[in-house]
C-alpha positions as CSV (number, residue, x, y, z in Angstrom):
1,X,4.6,19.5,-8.5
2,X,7.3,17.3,-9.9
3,X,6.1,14.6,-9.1
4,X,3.0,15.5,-11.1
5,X,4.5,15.6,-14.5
6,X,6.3,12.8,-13.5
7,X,3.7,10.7,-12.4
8,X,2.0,12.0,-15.5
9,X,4.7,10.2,-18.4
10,X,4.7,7.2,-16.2
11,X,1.2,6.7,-16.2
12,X,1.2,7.3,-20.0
13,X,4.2,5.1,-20.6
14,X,2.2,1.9,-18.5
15,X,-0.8,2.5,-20.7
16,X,1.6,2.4,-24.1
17,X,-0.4,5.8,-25.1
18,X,2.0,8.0,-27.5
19,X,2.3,11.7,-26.5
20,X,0.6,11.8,-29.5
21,X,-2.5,10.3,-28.4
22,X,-2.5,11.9,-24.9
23,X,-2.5,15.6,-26.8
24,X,-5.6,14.2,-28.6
25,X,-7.1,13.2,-25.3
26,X,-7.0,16.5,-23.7
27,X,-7.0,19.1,-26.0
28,X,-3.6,19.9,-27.2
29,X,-2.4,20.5,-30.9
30,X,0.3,17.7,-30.7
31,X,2.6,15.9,-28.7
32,X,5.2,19.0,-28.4
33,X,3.3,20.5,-25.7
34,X,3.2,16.9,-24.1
35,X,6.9,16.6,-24.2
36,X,6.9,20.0,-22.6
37,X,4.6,19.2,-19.6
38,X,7.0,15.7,-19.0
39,X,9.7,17.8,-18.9
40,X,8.0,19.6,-16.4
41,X,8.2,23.1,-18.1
42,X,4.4,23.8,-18.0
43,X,2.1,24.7,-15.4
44,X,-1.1,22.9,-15.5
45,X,-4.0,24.4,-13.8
46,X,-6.5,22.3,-12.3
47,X,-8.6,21.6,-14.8
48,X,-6.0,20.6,-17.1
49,X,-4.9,17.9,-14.2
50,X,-8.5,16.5,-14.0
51,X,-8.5,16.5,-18.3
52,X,-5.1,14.0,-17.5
53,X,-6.4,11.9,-15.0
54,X,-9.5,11.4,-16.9
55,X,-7.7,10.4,-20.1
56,X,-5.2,8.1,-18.4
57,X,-7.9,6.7,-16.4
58,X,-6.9,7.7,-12.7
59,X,-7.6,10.7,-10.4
60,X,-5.8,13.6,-10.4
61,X,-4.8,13.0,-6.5
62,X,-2.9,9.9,-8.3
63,X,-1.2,12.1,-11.1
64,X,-0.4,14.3,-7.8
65,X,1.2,11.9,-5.5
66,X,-1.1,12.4,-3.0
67,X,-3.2,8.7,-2.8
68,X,-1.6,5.4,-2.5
69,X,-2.6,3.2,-6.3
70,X,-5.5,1.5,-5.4
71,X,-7.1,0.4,-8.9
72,X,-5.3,0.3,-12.1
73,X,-7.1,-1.2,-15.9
74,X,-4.0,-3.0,-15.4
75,X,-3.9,-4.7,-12.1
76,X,-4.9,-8.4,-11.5
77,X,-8.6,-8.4,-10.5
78,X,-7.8,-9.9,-6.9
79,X,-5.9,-6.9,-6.7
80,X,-8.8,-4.8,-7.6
81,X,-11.4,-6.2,-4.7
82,X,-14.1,-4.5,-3.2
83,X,-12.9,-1.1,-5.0
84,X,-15.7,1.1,-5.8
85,X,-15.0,4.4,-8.2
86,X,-17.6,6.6,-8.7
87,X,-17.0,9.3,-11.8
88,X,-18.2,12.7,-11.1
89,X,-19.6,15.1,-13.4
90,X,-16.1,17.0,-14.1
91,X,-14.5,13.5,-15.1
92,X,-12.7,13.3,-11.7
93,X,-12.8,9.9,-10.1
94,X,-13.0,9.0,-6.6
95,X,-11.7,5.5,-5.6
96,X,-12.1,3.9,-2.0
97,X,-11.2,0.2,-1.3
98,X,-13.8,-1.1,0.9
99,X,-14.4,-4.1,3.2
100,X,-17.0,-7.3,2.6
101,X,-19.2,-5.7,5.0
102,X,-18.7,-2.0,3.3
103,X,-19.5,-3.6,-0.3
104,X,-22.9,-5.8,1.2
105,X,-24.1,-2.1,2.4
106,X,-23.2,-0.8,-0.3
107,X,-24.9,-3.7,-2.6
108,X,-28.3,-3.5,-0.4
109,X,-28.3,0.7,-0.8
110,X,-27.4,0.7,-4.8
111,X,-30.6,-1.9,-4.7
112,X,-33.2,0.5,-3.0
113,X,-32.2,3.2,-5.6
114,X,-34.9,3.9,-8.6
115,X,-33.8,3.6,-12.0
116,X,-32.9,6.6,-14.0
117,X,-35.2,6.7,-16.3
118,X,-37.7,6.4,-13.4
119,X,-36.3,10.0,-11.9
């Protein structure tokens, strides 16, 4: 779990967000109970991890150290090839690099789908 709080000030540090503007982000009063959760003196359940990830704009397997960085707002965009992310519902993300073949399936299924508004 170290990692995670960690993982959590360094993510917020790349983006040049203040504690401040994190607390705003996910709910908290003010920065003191960011500072706090840094430091690692906070438990965070798992819906407080998926509030981070959504408002540093990752996933929360990122913030946990479980998935290599794939896509970053930051990144070059060759770096960020034929990577899909898909937002679910909860405001988790799932990323997936995929090959030139993967995205042409991909492209050619997205293209059969009906438009929202025609569901």
């Amino acid at each position: 779990m170290a990692n995670l709080y960690e993982n959590i000030r360094k993510r917020r540090e790349a983006l040049g967000m203040s504690q401040n503007e994190l607390a705003t982000k996910t709910g908290y009063s003010d920065r003191t109970s960011i500072s706090k959760i840094e430091s690692g003196n906070v438990d965070l359940t798992q819906s407080r991890i998926m509030a981070f990830a959504k408002a540093l704009n990752t996933t929360a397997s990122e913030l946990m150290g479980w998935d290599e960085e794939i896509s970053r707002s930051d990144n070059s965009p060759s770096e960020r090839k034929n990577v899909v992310r898909i937002a679910g519902r909860d405001g988790s993300y799932v990323e997936k690099k995929l090959s030139d073949e993967q995205v042409a399936a991909l492209k050619t299924l997205i293209d059969q789908l009906p438009e929202a508004d025609d569901l």
